[in-house]
C-alpha positions in Angstrom: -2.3 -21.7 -9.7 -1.3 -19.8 -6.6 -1.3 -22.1 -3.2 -3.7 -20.7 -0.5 -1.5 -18.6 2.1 -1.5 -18.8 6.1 -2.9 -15.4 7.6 0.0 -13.2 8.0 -0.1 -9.5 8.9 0.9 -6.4 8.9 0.3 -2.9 9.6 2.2 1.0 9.2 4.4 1.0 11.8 3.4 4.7 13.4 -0.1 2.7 14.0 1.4 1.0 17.0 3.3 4.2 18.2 5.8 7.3 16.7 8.6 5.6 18.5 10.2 3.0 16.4 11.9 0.6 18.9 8.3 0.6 21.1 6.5 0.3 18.3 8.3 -3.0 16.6 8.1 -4.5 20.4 4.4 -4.1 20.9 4.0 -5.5 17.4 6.2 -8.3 18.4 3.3 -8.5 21.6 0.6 -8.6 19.5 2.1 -11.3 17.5 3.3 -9.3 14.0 6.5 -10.5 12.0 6.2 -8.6 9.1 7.3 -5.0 9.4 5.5 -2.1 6.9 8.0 1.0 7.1 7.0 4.2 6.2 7.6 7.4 8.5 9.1 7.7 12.3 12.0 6.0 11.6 14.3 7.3 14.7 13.6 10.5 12.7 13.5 9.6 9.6 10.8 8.7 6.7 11.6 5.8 4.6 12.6 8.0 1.7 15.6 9.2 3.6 16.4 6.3 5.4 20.6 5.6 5.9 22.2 2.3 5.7 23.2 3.2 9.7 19.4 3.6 10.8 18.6 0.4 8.4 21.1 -1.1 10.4 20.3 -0.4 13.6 16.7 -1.8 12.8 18.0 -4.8 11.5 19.5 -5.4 14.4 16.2 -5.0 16.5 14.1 -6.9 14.0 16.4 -9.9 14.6 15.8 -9.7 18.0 12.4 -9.7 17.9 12.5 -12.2 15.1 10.4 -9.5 12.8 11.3 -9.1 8.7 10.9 -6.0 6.6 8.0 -7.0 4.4 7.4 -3.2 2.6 9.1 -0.2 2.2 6.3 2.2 1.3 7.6 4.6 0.3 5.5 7.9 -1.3 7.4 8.4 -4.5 5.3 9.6 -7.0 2.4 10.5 -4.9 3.0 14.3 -5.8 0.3 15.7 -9.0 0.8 14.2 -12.5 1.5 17.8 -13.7 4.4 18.0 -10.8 6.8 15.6 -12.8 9.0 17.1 -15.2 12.5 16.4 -16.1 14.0 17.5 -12.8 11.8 16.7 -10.4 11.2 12.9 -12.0 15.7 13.2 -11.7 15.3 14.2 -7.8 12.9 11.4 -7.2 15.3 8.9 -8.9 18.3 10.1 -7.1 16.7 9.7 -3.7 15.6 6.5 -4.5 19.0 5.3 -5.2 20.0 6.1 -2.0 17.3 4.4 -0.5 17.7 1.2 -2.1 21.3 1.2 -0.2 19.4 0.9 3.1 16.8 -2.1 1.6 19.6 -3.7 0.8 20.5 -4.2 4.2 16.7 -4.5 5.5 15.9 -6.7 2.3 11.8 -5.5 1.7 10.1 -7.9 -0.2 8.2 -4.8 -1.4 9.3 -1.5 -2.2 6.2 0.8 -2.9 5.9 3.9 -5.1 2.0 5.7 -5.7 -0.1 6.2 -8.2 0.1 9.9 -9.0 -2.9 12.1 -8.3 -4.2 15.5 -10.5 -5.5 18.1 -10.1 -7.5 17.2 -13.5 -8.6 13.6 -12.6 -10.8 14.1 -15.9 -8.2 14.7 -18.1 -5.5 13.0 -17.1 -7.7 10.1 -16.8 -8.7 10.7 -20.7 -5.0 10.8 -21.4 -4.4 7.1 -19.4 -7.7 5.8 -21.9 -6.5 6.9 -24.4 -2.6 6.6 -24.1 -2.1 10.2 -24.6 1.6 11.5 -24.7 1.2 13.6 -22.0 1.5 11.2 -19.5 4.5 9.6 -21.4 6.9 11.4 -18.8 5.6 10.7 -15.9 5.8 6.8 -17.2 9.3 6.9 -18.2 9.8 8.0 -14.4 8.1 5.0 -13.4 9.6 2.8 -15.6 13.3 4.1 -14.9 12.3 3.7 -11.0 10.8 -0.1 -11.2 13.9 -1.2 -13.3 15.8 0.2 -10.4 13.9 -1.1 -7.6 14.1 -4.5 -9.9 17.8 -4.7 -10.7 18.3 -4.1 -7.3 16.8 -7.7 -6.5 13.3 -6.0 -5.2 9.7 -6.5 -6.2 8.4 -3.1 -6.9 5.0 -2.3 -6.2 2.1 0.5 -6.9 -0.2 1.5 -4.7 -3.7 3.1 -5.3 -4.3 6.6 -3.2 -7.6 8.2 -2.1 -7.3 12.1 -3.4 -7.2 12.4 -6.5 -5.7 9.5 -7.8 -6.0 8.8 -11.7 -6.7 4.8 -10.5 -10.9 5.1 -10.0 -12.0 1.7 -11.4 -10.6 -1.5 -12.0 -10.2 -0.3 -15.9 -8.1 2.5 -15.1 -5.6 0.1 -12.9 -5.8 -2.0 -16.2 -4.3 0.1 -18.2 -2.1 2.0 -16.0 -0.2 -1.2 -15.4 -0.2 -2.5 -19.0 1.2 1.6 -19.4 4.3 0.6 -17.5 5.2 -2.3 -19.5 7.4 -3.9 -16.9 5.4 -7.4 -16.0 7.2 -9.5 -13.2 8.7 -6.3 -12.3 5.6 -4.4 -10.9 2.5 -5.7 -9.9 -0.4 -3.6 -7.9 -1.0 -2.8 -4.3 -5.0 -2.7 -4.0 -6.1 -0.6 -0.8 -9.2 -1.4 -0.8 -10.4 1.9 1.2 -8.7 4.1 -1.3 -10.6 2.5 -4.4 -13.7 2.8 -2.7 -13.2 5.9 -1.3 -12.6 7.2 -4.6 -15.7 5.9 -5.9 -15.5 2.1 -6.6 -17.6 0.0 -3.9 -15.6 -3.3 -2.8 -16.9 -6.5 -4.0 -15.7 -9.9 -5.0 -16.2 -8.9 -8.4 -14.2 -6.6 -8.2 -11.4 -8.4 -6.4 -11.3 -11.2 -9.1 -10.8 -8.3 -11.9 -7.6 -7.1 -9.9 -6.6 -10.5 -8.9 -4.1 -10.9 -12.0 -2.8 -7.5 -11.2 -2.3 -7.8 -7.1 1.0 -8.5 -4.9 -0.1 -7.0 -1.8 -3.2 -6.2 0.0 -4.2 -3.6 1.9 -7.4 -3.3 4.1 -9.1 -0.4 6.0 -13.1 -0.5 8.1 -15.0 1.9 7.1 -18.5 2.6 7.1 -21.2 3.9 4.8 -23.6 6.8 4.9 -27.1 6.6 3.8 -27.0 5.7 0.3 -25.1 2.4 1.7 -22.5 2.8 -0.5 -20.3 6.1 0.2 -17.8 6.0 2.2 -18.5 8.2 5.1 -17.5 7.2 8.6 -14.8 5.8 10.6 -15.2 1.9 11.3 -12.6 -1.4 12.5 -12.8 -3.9 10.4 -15.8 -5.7 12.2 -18.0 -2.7 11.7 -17.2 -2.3 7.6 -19.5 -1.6 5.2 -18.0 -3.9 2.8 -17.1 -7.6 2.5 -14.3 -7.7 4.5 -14.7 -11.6 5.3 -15.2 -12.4 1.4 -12.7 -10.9 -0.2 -10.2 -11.4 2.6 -10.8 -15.1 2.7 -10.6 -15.2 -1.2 -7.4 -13.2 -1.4 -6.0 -16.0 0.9 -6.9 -18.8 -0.9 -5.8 -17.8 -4.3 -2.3 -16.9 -2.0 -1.4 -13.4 -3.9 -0.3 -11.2 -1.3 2.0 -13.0 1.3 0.8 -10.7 3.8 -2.2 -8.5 4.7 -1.7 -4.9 5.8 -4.1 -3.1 8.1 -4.2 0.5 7.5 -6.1 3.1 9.7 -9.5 3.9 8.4 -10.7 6.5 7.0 -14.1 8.8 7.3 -15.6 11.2 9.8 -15.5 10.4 13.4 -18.9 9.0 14.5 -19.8 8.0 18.0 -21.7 5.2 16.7 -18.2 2.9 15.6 -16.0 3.3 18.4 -12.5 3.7 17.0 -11.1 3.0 21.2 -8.2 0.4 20.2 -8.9 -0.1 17.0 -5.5 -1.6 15.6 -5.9 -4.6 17.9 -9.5 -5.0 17.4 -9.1 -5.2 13.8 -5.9 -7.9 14.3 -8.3 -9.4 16.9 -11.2 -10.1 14.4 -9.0 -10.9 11.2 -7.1 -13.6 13.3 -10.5 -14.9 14.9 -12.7 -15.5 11.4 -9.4 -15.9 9.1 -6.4 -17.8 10.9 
C-alpha cells in the first residue's frame, strides 16, 4: 500500500510567464520545486530541447533549489491515422535526442499523449476490440516507452481533450493493458480532459484509475446548465467537480508525487473571474490540502 504524500506542486512552466528564467524564479516565489517543462524553453519546446539549454537550466534550477519533475512532451498527440512507418521513425529519432537533454535534467516523468482521430468511433471500436489497425501505432509506443525506460525514466501517458480515443475509464483500461509494458508506463489522468471529453469527475471514477495513475493533473472548470458539461472557465475554488475529494484521496493513497495545475478550460464568463488565477488555485490547494 502506497504511503500518503505531502502536498507538492506543480504547474506548465509558460503559466507563470514565456520567459524561462522569470518564470522558474516567480515559481521559486510562490513556493514551487517541482518544474513541468513543455514549451518556451529559451526558444525551444521540450521536443527539441539541447543538452546546452538542459544545461543552462540545470544550472538555474540549482540555484533556486527547483527539480525537473516532467518533461511533457506532445509525442503522439498527432491523429491515429497520422502514424505510419515514417512518421512513428521521425518521432522516435527526435525522442532520442531528447532523452540526451533528460539525462542531464533527470525528469522523473517523461510524457507522451494519447493519440486523437479524426474517427473517435472507430478507432475506439478498434481499441475494444484489439483491432490490428491500431497495432502500428502501438508498436510506436511500445518502441518509445522501452526507450524512455532503458534510459532510467518513468514514461508516462497522458489523456487529451479533442478527440482523444481515452473517453471513459474502460477505454484507459485497455489502452494501457494494449501497451504491455507494466512498470514501464503508467497513466497521467487530467482530470479536465476526461471530463471534457465526456466523463464527469468523481471518486468513483478516481478509484477505477487509481491502479493505472503516476501523475495527476487538475484544471477548474465550471459547468453549464445540465450541471454536468463542461462549459466555462473556473480556478479550482469555483469547479464543478470534486476537486477537494479526489485531491485529498489521491494524496493519501500517495500515487502521484506531485500535483500539476494546468490552465482551465471553457468559455470566458464574467461570472468566475479568471484575474490571477494560477496563484489562486496554488492559494486554495495549499490552504484545504497542505
Amino acid at each position: 500500500m502506497n504511503k500518503p504524500l505531502p502536498l507538492r506542486l506543480a504547474m506548465l512552466n509558460a503559466m507563470a510567464g514565456g520567459d524561462l528564467e522569470a518564470s522558474m524564479r516567480l515559481q521559486a516565489k510562490w513556493g514551487i520545486r517541482d518544474l513541468d517543462l513543455k514549451d518556451s524553453l529559451f526558444g525551444k519546446r521540450i521536443e527539441d530541447l539541447d543538452e546546452k539549454t538542459a544545461q543552462t537550466i540545470a544550472s538555474l534550477a540549482n540555484e533556486l533549489g527547483q527539480h525537473v519533475c516532467c518533461f511533457s512532451s506532445t509525442f503522439f498527440s498527432n491523429k491515429v491515422e497520422s502514424y505510419g512507418p515514417k512518421e512513428i521513425k521521425e518521432t522516435l529519432d527526435i525522442l532520442r535526442q531528447m532523452l540526451l537533454a533528460a539525462r542531464i535534467l533527470k525528469p522523473t516523468f517523461i510524457r507522451l499523449i494519447a493519440s486523437s482521430t479524426a474517427n473517435l468511433e472507430q478507432q475506439r471500436a478498434e481499441l475494444h476490440s484489439k483491432g490490428a489497425g491500431l497495432d502500428a501505432l502501438f508498436a510506436g509506443y511500445r518502441e518509445a516507452i522501452d526507450l524512455i525506460a532503458d534510459a532510467g525514466f518513468q514514461a508516462t501517458i497522458e489523456n487529451e481533450c479533442h478527440g482523444c480515443i481515452m473517453i471513459t475509464p474502460e477505454d484507459v483500461e485497455l489502452f494501457m493493458a494494449r501497451l504491455d509494458r507494466p512498470g514501464r508506463v503508467n497513466f497521467t489522468w487530467d482530470v479536465q480532459n476526461m471530463w471534457q471529453m465526456g466523463t464527469f469527475p468523481t471518486l468513483e471514477i478516481y478509484k477505477r484509475l487509481k491502479p493505472l495513475i503516476g501523475y495527476y493533473h487538475v484544471k477548474g472548470g465550471h459547468a453549464g446548465d445540465d450541471g454536468r458539461t463542461l462549459t466555462w472557465k473556473a480556478t479550482l475554488e469555483d469547479a464543478s467537480w470534486p476537486v477537494l475529494d479526489i485531491t485529498r484521496q489521491v494524496l493519501a493513497d500517495g500515487i502521484s508525487p506531485v500535483i500539476c495545475i494546468n490552465p482551465s478550460h471553457g468559455a470566458d464568463n464574467p461570472k468566475y473571474s479568471m484575474d490571477r488565477a494560477v496563484e489562486r488555485d496554488i492559494a486554495f490547494l495549499r490552504t484545504n490540502l497542505a
